[in-house]
C-alpha positions in Angstrom: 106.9 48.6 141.1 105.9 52.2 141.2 108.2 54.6 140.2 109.0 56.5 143.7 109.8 52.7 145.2 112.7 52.6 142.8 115.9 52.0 144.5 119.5 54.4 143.5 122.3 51.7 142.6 124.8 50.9 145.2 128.5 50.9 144.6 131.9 49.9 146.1 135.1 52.0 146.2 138.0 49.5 145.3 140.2 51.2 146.9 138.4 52.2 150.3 135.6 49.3 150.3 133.4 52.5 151.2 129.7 52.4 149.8 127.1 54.2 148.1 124.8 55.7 145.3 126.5 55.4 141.7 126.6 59.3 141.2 129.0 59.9 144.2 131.8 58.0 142.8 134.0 58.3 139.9 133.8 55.2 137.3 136.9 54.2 135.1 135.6 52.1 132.4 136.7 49.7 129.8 137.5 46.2 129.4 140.3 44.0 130.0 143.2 44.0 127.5 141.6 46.4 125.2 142.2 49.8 127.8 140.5 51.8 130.1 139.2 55.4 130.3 138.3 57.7 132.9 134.3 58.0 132.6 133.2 60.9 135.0 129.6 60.3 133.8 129.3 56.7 134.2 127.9 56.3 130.6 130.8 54.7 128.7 130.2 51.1 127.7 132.0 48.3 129.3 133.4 47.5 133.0 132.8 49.8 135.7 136.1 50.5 138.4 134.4 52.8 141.1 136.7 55.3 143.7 135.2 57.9 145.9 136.1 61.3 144.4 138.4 62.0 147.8 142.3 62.3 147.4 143.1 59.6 149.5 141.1 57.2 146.9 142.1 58.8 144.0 145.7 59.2 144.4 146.3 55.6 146.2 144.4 54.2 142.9 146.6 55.9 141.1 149.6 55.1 142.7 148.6 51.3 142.8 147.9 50.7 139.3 151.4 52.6 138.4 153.5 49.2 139.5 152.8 46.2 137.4 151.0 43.9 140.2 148.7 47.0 140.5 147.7 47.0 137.0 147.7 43.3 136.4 144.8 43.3 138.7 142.6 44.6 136.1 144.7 43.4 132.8 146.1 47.5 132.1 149.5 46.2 131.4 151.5 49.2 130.5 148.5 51.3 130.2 147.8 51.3 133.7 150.6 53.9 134.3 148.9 56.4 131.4 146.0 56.0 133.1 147.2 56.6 136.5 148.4 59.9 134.6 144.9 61.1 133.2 143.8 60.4 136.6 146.0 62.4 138.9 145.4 65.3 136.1 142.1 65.2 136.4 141.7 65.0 140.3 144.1 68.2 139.9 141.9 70.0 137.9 138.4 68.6 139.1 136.5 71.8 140.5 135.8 70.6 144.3 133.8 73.6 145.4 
């Protein structure tokens, strides 16, 4: 396949269902029952969690994986509320302009 035919990787907010190329989200990686970390680069090894980079995604992610049904849903277990931390601290600091 020649290189200009080469197709940008699709993805899917989990919050919103909303799709598109890789580099317009914001990918939470990790793996189950060992943690998860905020990966703004989408180079950290392990699972991939993708949310638009809007406040409506962010903060309802956020909010979701705070209560234990959220977080069971990817196996955070009491991490998922730390991480829902880092998370809202970052979208408050992330330079939007």
């Amino acid at each position: 396949m020649p290189r200009g035919d080469r197709r940008l990787p699709r993805r899917t907010c989990v919050h919103c269902g909303n799709v598109g190329d890789k580099a317009s989200f914001l990918r939470i990686a990790g793996r189950p029952e060992t943690g998860w970390e905020m990966d703004p680069k989408g180079r950290k090894p392990g699972r991939g969690i993708y949310l638009c980079r809007s406040a409506a995604c962010v903060e309802g992610f956020a909010r979701r994986i705070r209560t234990p049904k959220g977080a069971s849903r990817w196996k955070m277990g009491p991490s998922g509320a730390a991480l829902a931390d880092r998370l809202a601290s970052w979208w408050v600091s992330e330079d939007r302009s």
